[in-house]
PASEBA-1860 file (N, C-alpha, C; in nm, 3 decimals):
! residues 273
1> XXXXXXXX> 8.819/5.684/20.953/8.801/5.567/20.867/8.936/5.514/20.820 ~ 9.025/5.588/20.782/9.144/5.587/20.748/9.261/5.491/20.891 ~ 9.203/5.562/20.964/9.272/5.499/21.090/9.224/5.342/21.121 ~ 9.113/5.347/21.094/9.058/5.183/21.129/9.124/5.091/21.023 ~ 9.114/5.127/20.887/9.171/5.057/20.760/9.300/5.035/20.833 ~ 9.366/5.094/20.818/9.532/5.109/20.883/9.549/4.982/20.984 ~ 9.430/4.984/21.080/9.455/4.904/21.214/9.440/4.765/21.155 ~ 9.306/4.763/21.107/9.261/4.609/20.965/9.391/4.563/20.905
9> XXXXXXXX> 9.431/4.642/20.822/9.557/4.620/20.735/9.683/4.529/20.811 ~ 9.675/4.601/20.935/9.779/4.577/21.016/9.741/4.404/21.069 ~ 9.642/4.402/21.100/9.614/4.301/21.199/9.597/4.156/21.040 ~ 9.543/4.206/20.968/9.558/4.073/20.856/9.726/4.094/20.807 ~ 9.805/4.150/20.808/9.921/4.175/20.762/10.019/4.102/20.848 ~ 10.037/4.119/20.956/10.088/4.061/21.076/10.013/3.947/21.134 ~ 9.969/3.879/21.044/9.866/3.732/21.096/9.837/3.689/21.210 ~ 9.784/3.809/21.269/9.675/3.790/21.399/9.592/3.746/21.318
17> XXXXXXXX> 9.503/3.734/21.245/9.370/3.710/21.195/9.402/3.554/21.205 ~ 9.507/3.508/21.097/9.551/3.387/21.118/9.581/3.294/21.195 ~ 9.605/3.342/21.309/9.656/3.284/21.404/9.532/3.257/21.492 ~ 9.441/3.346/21.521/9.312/3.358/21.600/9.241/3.195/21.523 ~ 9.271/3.198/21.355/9.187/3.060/21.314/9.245/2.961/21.392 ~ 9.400/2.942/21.345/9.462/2.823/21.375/9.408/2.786/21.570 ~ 9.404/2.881/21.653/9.389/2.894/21.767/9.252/2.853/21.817 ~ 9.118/2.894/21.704/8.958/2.849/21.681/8.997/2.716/21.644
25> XXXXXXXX> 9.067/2.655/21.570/9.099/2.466/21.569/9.148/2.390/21.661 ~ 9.238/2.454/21.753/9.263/2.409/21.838/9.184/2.379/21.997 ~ 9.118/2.507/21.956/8.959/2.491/22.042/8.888/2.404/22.024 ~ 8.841/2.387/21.897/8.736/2.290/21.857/8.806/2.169/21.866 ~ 8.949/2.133/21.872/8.953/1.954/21.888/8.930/1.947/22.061 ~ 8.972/2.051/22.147/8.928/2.055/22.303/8.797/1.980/22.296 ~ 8.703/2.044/22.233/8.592/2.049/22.271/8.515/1.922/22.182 ~ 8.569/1.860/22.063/8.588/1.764/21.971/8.611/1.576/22.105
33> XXXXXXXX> 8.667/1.605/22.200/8.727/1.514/22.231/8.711/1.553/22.421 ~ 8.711/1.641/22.419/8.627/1.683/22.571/8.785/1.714/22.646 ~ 8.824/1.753/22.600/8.994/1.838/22.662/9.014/1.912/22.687 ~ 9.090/1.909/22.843/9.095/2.038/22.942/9.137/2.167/22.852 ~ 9.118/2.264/22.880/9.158/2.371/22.824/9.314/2.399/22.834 ~ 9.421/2.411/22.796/9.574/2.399/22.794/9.624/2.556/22.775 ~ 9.557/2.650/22.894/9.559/2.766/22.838/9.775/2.814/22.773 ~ 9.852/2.748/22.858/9.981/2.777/22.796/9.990/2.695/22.677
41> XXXXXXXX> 9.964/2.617/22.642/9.994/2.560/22.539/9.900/2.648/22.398 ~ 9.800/2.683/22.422/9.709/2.753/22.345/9.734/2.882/22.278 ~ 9.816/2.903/22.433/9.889/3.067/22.374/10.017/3.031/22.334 ~ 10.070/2.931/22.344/10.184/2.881/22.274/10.164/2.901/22.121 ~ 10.088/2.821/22.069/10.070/2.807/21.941/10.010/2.939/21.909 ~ 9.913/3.006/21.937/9.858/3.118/21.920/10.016/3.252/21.855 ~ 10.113/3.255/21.935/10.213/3.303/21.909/10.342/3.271/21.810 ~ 10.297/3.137/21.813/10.431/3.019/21.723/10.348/3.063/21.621
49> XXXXXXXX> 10.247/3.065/21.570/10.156/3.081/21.464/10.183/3.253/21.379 ~ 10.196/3.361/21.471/10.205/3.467/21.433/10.392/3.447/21.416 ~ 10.476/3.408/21.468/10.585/3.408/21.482/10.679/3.330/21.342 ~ 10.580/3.259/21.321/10.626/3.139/21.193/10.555/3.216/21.044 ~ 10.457/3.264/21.045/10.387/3.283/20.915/10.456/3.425/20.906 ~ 10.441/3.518/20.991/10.551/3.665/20.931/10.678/3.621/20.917 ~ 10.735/3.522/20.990/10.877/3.469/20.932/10.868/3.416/20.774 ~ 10.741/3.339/20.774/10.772/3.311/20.616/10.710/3.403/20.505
57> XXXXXXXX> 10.608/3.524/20.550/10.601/3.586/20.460/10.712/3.734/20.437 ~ 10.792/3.747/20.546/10.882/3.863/20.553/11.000/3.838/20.599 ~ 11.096/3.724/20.617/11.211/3.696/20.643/11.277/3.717/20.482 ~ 11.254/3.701/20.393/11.301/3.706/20.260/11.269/3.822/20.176 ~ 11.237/3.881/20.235/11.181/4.085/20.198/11.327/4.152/20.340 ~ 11.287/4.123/20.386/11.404/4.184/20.510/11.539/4.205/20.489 ~ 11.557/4.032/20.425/11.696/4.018/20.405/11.754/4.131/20.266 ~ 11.660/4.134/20.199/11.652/4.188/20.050/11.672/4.335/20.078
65> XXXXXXXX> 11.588/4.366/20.169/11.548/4.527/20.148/11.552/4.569/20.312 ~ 11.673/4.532/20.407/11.674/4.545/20.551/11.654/4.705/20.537 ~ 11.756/4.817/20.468/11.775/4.929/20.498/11.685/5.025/20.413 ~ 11.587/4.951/20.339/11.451/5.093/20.275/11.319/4.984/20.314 ~ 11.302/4.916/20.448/11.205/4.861/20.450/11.078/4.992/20.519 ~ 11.000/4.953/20.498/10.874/5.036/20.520/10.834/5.100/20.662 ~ 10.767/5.149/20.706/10.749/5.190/20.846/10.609/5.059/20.885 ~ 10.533/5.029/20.794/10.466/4.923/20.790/10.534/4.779/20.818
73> XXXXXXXX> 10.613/4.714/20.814/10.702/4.657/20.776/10.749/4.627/20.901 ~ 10.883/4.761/20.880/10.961/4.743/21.019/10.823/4.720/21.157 ~ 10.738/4.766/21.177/10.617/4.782/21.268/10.569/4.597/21.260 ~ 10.549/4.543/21.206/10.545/4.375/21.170/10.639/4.314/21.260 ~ 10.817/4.415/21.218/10.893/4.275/21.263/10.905/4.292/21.413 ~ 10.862/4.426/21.471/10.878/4.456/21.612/10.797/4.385/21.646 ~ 10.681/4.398/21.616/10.558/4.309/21.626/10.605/4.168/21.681 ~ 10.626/4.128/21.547/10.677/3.979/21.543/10.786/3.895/21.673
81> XXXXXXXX> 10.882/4.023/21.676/10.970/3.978/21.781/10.930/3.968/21.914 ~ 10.819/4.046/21.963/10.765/4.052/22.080/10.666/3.913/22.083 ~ 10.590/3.919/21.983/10.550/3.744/21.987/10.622/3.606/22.002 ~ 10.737/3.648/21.918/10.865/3.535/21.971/10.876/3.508/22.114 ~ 10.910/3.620/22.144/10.904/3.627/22.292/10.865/3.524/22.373 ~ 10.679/3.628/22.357/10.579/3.535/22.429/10.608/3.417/22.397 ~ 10.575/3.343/22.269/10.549/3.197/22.245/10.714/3.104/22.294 ~ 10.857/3.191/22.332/10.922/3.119/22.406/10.894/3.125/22.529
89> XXXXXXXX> 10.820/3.177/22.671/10.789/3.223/22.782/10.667/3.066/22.759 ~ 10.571/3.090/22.668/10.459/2.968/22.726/10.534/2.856/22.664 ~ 10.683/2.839/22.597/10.704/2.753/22.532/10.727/2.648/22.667 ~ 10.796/2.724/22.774/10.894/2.711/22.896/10.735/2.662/22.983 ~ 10.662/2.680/22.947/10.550/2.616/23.094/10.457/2.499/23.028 ~ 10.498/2.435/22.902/10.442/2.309/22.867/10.511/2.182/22.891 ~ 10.461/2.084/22.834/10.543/1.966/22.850/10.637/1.910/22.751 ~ 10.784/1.899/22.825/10.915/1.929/22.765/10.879/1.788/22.600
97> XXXXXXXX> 10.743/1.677/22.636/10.712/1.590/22.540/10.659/1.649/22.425 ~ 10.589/1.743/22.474/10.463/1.805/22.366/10.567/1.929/22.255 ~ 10.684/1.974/22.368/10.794/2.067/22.290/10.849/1.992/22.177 ~ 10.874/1.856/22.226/10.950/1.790/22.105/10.896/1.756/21.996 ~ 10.761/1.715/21.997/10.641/1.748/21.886/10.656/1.861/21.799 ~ 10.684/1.949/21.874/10.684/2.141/21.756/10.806/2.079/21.680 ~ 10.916/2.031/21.718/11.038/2.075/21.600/11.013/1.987/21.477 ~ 10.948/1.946/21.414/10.931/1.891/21.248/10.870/1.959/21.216
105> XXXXXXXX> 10.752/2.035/21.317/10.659/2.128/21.251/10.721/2.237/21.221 ~ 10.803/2.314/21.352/10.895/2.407/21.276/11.019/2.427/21.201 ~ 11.027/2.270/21.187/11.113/2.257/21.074/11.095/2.264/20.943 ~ 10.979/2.233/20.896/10.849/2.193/20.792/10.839/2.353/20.733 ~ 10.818/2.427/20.880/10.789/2.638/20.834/10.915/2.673/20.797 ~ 10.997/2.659/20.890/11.135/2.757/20.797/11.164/2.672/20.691 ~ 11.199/2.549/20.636/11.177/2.454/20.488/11.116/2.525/20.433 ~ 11.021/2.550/20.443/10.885/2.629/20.361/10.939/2.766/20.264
113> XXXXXXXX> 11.007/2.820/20.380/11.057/3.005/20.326/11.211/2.946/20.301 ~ 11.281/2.898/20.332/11.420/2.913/20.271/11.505/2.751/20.217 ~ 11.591/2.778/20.123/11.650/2.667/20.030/11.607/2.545/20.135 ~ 11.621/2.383/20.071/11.642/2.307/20.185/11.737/2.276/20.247 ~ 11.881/2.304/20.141/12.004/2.293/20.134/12.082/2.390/20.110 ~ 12.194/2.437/20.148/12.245/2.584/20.077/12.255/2.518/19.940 ~ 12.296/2.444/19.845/12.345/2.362/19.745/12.212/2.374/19.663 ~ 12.081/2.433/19.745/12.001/2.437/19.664/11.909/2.529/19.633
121> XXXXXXXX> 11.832/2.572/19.568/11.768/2.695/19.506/11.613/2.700/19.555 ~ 11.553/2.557/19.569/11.446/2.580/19.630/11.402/2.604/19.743 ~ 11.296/2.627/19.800/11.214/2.568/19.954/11.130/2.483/19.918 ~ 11.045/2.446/19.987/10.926/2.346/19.991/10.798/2.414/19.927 ~ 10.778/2.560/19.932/10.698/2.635/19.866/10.725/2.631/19.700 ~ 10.860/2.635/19.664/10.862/2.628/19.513/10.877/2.492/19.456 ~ 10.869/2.374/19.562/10.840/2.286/19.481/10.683/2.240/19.453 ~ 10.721/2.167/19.365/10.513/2.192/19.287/10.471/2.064/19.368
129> XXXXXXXX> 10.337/2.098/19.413/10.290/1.987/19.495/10.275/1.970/19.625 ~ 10.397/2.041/19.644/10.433/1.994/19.781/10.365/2.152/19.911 ~ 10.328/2.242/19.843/10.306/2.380/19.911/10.178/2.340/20.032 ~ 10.090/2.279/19.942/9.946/2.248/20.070/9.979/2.149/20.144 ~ 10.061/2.036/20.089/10.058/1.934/20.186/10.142/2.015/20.299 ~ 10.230/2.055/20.294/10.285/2.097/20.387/10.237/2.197/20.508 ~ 10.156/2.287/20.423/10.088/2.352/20.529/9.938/2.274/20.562 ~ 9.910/2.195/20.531/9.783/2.109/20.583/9.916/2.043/20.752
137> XXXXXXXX> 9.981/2.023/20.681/10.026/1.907/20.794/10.089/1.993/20.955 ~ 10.154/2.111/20.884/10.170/2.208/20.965/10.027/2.239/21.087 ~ 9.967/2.250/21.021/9.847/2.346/21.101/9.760/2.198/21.164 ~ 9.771/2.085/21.102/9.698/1.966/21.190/9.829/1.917/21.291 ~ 9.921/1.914/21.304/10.024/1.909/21.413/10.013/2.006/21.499 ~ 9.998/2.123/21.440/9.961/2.232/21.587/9.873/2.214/21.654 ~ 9.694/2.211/21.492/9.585/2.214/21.605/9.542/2.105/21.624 ~ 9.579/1.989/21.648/9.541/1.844/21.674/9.624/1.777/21.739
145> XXXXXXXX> 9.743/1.751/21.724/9.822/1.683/21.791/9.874/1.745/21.937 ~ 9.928/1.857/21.921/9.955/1.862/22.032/9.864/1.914/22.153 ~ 9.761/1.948/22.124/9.647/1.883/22.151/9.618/1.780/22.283 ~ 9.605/1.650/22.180/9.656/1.487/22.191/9.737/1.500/22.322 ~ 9.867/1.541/22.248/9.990/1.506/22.352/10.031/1.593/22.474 ~ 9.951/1.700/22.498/9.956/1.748/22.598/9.876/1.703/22.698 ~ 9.718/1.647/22.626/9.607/1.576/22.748/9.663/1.447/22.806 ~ 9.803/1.402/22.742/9.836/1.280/22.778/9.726/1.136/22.727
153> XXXXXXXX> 9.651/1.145/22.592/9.565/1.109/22.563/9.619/0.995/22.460 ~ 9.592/0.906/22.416/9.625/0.808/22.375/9.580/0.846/22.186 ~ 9.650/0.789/22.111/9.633/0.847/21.966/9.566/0.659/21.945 ~ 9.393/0.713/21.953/9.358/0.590/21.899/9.289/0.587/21.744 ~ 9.241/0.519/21.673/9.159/0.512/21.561/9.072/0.654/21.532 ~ 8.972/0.665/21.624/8.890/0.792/21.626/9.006/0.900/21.618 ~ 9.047/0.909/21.709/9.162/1.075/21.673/9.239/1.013/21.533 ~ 9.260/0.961/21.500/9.331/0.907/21.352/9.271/0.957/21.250
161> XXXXXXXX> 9.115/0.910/21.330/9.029/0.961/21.194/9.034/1.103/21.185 ~ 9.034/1.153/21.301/8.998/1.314/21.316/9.117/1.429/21.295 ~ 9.240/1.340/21.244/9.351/1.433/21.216/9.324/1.390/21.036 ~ 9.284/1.310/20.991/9.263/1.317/20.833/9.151/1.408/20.822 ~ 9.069/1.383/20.900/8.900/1.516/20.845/9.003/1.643/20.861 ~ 9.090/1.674/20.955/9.148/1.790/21.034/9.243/1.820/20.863 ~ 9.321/1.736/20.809/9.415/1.731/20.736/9.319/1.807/20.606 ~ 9.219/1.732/20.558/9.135/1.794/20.414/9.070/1.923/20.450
169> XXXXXXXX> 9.003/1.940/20.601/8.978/2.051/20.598/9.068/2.188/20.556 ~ 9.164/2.181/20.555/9.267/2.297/20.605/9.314/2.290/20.418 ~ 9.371/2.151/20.345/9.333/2.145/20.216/9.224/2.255/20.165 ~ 9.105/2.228/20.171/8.984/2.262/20.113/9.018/2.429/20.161 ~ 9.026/2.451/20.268/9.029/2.617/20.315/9.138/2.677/20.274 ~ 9.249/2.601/20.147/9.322/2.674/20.100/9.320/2.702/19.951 ~ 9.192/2.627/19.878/9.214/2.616/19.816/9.170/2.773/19.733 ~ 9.061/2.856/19.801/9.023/2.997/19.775/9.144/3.091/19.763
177> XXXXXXXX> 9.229/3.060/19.823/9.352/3.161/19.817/9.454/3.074/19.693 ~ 9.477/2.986/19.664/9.514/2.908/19.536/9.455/2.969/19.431 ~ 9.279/3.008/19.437/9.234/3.021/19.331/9.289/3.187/19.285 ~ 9.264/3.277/19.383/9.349/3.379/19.358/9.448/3.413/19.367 ~ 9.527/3.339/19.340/9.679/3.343/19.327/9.714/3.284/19.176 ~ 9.624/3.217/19.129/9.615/3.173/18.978/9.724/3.265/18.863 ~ 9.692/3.390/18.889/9.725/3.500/18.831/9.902/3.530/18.861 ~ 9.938/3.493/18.989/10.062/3.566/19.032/10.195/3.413/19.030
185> XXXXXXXX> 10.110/3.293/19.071/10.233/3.213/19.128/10.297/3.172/18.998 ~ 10.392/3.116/19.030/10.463/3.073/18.904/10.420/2.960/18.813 ~ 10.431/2.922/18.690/10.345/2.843/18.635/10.404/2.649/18.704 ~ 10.582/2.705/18.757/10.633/2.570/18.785/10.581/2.508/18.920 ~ 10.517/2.609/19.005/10.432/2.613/19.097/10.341/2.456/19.130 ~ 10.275/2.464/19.048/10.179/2.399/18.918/10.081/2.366/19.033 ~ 10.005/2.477/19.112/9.913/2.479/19.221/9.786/2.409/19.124 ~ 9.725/2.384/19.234/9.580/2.267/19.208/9.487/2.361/19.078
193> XXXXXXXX> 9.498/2.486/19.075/9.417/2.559/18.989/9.438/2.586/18.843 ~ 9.611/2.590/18.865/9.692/2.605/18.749/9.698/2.481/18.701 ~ 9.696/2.337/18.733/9.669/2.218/18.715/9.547/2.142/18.611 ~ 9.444/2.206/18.734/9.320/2.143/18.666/9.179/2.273/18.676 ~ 9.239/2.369/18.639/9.179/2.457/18.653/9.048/2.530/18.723 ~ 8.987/2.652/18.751/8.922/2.685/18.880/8.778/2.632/18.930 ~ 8.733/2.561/18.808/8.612/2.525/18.854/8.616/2.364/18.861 ~ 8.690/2.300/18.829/8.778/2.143/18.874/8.807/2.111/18.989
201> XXXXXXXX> 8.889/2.281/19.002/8.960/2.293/19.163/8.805/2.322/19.290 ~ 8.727/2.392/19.298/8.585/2.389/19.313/8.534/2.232/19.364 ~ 8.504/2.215/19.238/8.471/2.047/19.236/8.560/1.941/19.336 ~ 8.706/1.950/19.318/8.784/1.883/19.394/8.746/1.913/19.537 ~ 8.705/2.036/19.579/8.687/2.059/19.743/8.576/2.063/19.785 ~ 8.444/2.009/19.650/8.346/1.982/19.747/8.354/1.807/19.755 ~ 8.444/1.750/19.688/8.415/1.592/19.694/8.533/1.578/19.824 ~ 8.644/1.649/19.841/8.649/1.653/19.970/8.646/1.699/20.090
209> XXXXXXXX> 8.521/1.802/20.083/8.419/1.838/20.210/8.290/1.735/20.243 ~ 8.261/1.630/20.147/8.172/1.538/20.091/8.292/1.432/20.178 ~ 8.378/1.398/20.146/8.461/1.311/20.283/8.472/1.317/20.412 ~ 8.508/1.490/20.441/8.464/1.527/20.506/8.365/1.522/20.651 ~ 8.255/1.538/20.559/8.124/1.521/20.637/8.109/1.361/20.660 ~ 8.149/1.270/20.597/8.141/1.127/20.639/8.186/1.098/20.685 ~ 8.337/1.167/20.771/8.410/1.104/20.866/8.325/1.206/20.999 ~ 8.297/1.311/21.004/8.210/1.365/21.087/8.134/1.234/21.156
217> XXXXXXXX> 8.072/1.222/21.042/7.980/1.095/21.110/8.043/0.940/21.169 ~ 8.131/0.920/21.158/8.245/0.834/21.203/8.304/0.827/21.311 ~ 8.363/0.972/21.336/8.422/1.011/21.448/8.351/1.028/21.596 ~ 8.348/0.904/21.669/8.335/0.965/21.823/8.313/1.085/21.876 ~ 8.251/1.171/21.918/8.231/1.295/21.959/8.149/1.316/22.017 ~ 8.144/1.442/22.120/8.021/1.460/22.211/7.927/1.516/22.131 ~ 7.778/1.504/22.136/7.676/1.516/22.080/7.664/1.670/22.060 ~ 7.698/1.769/22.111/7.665/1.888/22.053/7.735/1.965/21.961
225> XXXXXXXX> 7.829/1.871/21.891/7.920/1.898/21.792/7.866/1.925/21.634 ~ 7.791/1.813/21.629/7.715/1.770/21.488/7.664/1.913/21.421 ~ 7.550/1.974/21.479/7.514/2.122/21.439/7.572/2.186/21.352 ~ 7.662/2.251/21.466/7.735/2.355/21.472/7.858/2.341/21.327 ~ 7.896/2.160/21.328/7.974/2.139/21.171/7.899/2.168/21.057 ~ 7.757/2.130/21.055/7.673/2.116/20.940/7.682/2.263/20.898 ~ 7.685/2.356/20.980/7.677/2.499/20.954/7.866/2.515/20.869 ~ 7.888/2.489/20.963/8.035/2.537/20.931/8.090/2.447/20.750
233> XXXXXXXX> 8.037/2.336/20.758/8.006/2.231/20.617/7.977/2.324/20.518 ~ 7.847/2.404/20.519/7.767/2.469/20.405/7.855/2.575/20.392 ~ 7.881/2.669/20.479/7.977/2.774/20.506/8.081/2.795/20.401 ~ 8.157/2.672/20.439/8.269/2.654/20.339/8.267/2.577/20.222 ~ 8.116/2.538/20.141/8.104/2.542/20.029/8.027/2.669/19.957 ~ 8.014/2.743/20.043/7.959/2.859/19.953/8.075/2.951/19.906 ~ 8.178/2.981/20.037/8.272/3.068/20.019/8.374/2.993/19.908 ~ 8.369/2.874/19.883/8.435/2.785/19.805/8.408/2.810/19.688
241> XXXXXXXX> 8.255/2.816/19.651/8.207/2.809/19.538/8.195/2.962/19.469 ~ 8.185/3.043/19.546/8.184/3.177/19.530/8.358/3.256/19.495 ~ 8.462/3.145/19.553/8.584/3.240/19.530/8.639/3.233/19.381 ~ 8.730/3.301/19.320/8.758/3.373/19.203/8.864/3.407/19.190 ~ 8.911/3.419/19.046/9.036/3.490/19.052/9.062/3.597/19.022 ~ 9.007/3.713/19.048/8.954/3.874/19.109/8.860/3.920/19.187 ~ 8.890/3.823/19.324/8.875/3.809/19.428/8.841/3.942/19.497 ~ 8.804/3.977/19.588/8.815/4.148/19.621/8.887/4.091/19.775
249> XXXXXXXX> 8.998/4.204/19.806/9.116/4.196/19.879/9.046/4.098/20.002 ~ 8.999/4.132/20.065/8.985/4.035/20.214/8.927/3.911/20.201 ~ 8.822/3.875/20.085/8.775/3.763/20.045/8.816/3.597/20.166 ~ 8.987/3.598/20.114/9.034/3.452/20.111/9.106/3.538/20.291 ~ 9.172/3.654/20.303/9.267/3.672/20.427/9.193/3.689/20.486 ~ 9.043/3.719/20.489/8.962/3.738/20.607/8.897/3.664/20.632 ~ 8.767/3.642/20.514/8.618/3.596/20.548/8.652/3.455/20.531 ~ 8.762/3.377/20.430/8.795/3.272/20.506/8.866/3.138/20.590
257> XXXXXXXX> 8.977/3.282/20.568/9.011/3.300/20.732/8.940/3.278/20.876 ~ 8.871/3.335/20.856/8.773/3.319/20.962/8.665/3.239/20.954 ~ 8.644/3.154/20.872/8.559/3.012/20.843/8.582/2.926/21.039 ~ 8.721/2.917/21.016/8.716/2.834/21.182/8.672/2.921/21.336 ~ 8.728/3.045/21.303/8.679/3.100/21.413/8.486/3.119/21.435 ~ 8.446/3.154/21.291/8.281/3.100/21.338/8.207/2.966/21.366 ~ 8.337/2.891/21.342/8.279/2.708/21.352/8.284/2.737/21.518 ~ 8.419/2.786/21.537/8.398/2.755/21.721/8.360/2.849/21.773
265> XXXXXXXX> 8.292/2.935/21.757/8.162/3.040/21.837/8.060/2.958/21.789 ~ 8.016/2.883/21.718/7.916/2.846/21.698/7.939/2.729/21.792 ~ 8.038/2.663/21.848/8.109/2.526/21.880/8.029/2.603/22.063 ~ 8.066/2.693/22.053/8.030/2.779/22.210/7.878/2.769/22.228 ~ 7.794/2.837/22.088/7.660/2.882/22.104/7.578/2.793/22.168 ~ 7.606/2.636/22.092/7.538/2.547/22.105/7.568/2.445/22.247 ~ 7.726/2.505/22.280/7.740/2.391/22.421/7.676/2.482/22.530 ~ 7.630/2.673/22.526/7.578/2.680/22.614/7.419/2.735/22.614
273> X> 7.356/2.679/22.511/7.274/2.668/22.457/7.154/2.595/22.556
END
């Protein structure tokens, strides 16, 4: 039992879990818009994803504590480096257009974890406000756009619409881990919860899952899509309405976390249904 915890620990710690979502979004705009499967590009991001988020949750622990870091830890960054790897290997078999797309995004992630300026003290994480937009925009450039720009597909109105539904969703699915973090972030932070507090913050993400669902209905799409959202819709107002700020540990890193990966098994059930 001990051994499985360990393996769990490991795999939400080293944001495989994470990365598997961001990778379930990128599925679902395939299948959103009827797009070939891009298996290098898929595992591209799949790896840029694990490669960028342990950079920003452990590049600034490393630097701090290189020579008493943990056996947990050091095991992450080996981890990590071997994913680098990969995600430069599928970086090398996409299109050199769709490459030039990643650099604001990964400019946007390391911004995120370190000063913007040496001259200056912040990142983009300690300024107030700015923490979700940034990672909303992050994760709809990975799983939407390039996307787009790899099918060689034209960015019309409908995909316009479908990178703003793409943009609030990822909003709304952060806002459970905001709520338990209430307790730890800094007050200058001044996250959506610490703002207008947890059941406001609640309210705020069902009026925009309530947008949401109206651009659903807006958006162009092949017909066996509809379902499978309505599920995934309710889904993430329960886990919404249910999160807290004494949360029990996997709550927000797992169960929803994994909100997208059951949208697109369900995205599967119903296309072979």
């Amino acid at each position: 039992m001990k051994v499985l915890k360990t393996v769990f620990d490991f795999y939400i710690n080293a944001s495989i879990h994470v990365a598997i979502a961001v990778y379930a979004f990128v599925r679902i705009t395939e299948f959103y818009f009827n797009l070939p499967y891009h298996q290098n590009l898929d595992f591209f991001i799949f790896f840029a994803t694990i490669t960028g988020y342990n950079f920003v949750k452990f590049a600034g622990v490393a630097k701090l504590h290189h020579r008493s870091l943990t056996n947990n830890l050091k095991i992450i960054q080996i981890f990590s480096l071997f994913c680098f790897v990969a995600m430069c290997y599928y970086a090398s078999k996409i299109q050199t257009e769709t490459l030039l797309f990643t650099v604001p995004f990964f400019l946007l992630t390391a911004l995120y974890a370190i000063p913007l300026l040496s001259g200056f003290e912040k990142n983009l994480r300690q300024i107030s406000h700015l923490k979700n937009i940034v990672i909303a925009l992050v994760w709809v450039g990975f799983t939407v756009l390039l996307s787009i720009i790899e099918s060689n597909k034209e960015l019309d109105f409908n995909i316009s619409l479908f990178l703003i539904q793409r943009f609030l969703i990822v909003l709304v699915l952060i806002l459970p881990f905001d709520i338990r973090d209430v307790k730890y972030d800094a007050i200058s932070l001044q996250t959506i919860p610490q703002k207008i507090g947890v059941e406001q913050t609640k309210r705020l993400g069902i009026i925009l899952m309530v947008i949401v669902l109206v651009l659903e209905y807006i958006i162009e799409s092949v017909a066996t899509v509809k379902s499978p959202f309505m599920l995934f819709f309710f889904m993430t107002i329960i886990l919404l309405m249910r999160a807290k700020t004494d949360q029990t540990k996997y709550y927000s890193s797992f169960w929803v976390e994994a909100i997208p990966v059951f949208w697109w098994l369900l995205l599967l059930g119903f296309d072979n249904f």
